[in-house]
KESEFI-263157 format. One line per 4 residues: number of its first residue (from 1); their letters; for each residue x, y, z of N, C-alpha, C, O. Coordinates in Angstrom, 2 decimals. Last residue first. Example, Ala and Ser with C-alpha at 12.3 -4.5 7.8 and 13.67 -1.06 7.14 Angstrom:
2
2 = SA = 12.85 -2.25 7.08 13.67 -1.06 7.14 12.90 0.03 7.87 13.41 1.14 8.04 | 13.19 -5.69 7.80 12.30 -4.50 7.80 13.20 -3.30 7.80 14.24 -3.32 8.46
! end
This chain:
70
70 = XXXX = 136.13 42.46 111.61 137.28 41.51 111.54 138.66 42.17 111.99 139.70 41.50 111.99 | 133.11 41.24 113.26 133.61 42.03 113.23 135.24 41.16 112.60 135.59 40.00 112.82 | 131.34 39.34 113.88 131.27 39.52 112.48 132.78 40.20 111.86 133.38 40.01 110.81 | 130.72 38.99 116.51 130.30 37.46 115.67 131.73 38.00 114.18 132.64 37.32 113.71
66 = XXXX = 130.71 41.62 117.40 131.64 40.60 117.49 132.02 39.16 117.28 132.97 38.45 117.61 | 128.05 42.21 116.01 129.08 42.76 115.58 130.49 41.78 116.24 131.24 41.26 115.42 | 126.53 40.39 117.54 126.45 40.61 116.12 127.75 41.01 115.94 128.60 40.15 115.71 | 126.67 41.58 120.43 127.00 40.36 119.47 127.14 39.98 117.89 127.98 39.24 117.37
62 = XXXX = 125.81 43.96 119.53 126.95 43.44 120.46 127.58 42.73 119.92 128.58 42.82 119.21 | 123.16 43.36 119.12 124.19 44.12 117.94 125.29 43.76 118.77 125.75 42.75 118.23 | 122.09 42.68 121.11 121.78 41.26 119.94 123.00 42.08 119.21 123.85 41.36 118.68 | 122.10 44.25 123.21 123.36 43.01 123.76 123.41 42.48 122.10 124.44 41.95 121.69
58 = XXXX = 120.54 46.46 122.17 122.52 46.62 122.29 123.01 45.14 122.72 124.19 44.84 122.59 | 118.18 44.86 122.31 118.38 45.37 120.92 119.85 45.41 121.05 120.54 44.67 120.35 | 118.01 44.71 125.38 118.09 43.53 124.53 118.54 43.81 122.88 119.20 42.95 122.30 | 118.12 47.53 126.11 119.11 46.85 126.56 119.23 45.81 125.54 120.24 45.76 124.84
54 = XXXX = 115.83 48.60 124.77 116.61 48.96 123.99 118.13 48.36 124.98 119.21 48.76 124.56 | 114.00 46.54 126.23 114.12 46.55 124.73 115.33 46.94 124.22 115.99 46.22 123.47 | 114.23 48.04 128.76 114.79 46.89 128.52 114.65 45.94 126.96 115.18 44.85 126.74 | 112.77 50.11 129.31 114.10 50.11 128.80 114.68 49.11 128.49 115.76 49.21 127.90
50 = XXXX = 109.76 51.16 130.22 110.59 49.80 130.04 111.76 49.93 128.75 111.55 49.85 127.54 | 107.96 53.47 129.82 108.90 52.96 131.09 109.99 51.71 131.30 110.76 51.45 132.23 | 106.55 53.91 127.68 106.13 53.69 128.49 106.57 52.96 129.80 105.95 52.20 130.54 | 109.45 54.27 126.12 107.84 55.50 126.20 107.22 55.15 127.13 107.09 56.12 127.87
46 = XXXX = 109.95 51.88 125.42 110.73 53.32 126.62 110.02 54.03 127.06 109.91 54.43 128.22 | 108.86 50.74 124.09 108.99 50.31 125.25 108.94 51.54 126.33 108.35 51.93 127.35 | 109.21 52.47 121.42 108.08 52.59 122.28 107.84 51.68 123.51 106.73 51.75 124.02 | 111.39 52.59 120.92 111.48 52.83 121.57 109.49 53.33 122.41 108.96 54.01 123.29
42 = XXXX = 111.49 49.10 120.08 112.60 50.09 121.42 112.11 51.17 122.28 112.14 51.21 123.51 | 110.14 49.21 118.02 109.71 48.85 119.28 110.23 49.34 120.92 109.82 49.67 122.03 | 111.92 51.07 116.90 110.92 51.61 117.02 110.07 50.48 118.06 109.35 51.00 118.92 | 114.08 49.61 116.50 114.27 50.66 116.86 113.04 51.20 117.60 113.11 51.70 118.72
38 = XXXX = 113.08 47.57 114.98 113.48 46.80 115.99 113.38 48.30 117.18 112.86 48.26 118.29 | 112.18 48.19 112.52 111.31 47.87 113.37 111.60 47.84 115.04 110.83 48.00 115.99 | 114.41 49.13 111.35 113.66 50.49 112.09 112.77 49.89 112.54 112.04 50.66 113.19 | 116.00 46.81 111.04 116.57 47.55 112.03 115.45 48.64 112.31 115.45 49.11 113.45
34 = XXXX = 113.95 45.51 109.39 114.43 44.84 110.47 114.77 45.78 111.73 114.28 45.76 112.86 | 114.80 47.31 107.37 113.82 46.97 107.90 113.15 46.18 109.26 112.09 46.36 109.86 | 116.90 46.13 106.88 117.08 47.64 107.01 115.59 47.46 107.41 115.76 47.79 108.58 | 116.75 43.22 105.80 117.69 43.70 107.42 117.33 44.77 107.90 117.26 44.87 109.12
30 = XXXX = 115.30 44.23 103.57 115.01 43.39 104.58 115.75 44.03 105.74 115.47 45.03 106.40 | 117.24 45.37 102.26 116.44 45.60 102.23 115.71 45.08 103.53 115.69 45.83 104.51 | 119.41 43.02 101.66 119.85 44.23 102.65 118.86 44.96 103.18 119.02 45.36 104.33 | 118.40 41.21 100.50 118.38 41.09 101.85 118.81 42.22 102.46 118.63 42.43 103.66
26 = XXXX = 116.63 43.21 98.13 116.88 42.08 98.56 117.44 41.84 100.29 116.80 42.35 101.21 | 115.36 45.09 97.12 116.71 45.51 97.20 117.14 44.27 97.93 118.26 44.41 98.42 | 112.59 44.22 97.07 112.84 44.49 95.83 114.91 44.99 95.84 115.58 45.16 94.82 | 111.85 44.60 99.78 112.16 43.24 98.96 112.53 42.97 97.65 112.76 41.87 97.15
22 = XXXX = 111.64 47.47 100.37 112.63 46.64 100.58 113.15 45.16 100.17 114.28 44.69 100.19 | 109.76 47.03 98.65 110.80 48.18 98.52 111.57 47.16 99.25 112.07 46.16 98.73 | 107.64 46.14 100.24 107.69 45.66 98.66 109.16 46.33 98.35 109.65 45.70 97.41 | 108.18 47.49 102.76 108.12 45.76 102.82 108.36 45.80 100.98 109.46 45.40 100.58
18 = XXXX = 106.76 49.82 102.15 108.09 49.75 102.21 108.53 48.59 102.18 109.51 48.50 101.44 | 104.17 49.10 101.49 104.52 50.03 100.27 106.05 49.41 100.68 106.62 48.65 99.89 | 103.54 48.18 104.02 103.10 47.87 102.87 104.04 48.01 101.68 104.55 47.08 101.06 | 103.40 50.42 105.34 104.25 49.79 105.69 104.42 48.41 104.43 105.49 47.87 104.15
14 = XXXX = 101.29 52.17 104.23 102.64 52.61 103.89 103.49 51.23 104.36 104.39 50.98 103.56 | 99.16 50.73 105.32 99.52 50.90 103.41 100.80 50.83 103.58 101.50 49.87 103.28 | 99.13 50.70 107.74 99.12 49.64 107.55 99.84 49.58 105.81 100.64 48.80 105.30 | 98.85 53.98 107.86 100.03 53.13 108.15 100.28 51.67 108.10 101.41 51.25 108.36
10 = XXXX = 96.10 54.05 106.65 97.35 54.43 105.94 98.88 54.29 106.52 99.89 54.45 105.84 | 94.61 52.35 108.59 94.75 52.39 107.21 95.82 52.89 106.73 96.63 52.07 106.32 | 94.82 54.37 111.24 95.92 52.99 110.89 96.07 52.68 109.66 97.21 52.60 109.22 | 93.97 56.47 110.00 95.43 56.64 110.69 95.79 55.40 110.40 96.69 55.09 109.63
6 = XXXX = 91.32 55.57 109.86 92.43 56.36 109.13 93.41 56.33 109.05 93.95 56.14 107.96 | 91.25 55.02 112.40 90.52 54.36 111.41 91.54 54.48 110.03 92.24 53.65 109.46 | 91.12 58.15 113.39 91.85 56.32 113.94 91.89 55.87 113.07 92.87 56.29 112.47 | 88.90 59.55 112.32 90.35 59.24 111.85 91.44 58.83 112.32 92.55 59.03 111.85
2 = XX = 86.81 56.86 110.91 87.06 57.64 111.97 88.46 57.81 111.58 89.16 57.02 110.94 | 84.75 56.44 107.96 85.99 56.02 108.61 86.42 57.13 109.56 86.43 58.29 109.13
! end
């Protein structure tokens, strides 16, 4: 196994590992998961020049929050 190969293997595990964790704390779990995916697509948009992830991520909480807010 190359250590690419590697690399993904054990980030495919770990993500693995946290998905069971988080499903085990139920929806909050989830959501929270939700949020470092969402983050992390963000910001690997950015990384490669496109900001417009982390525009679409602030309009969905935006909203969210003024859906929710009391």
């Amino acid at each position: 196994m190359t250590n690419a190969e590697r690399r993904a293997y054990n980030q495919r595990r770990h993500a693995e590992q946290r998905r069971e964790l988080a499903a085990g704390r139920g929806v909050q779990g989830v959501a929270e998961l939700w949020w470092d995916e969402a983050r992390r697509i963000a910001r690997e948009r950015a990384a490669d020049g496109d900001e417009g992830a982390w525009h679409d991520l602030a309009l969905t909480l935006t909203n969210y929050c003024q859906r929710y807010r009391q």
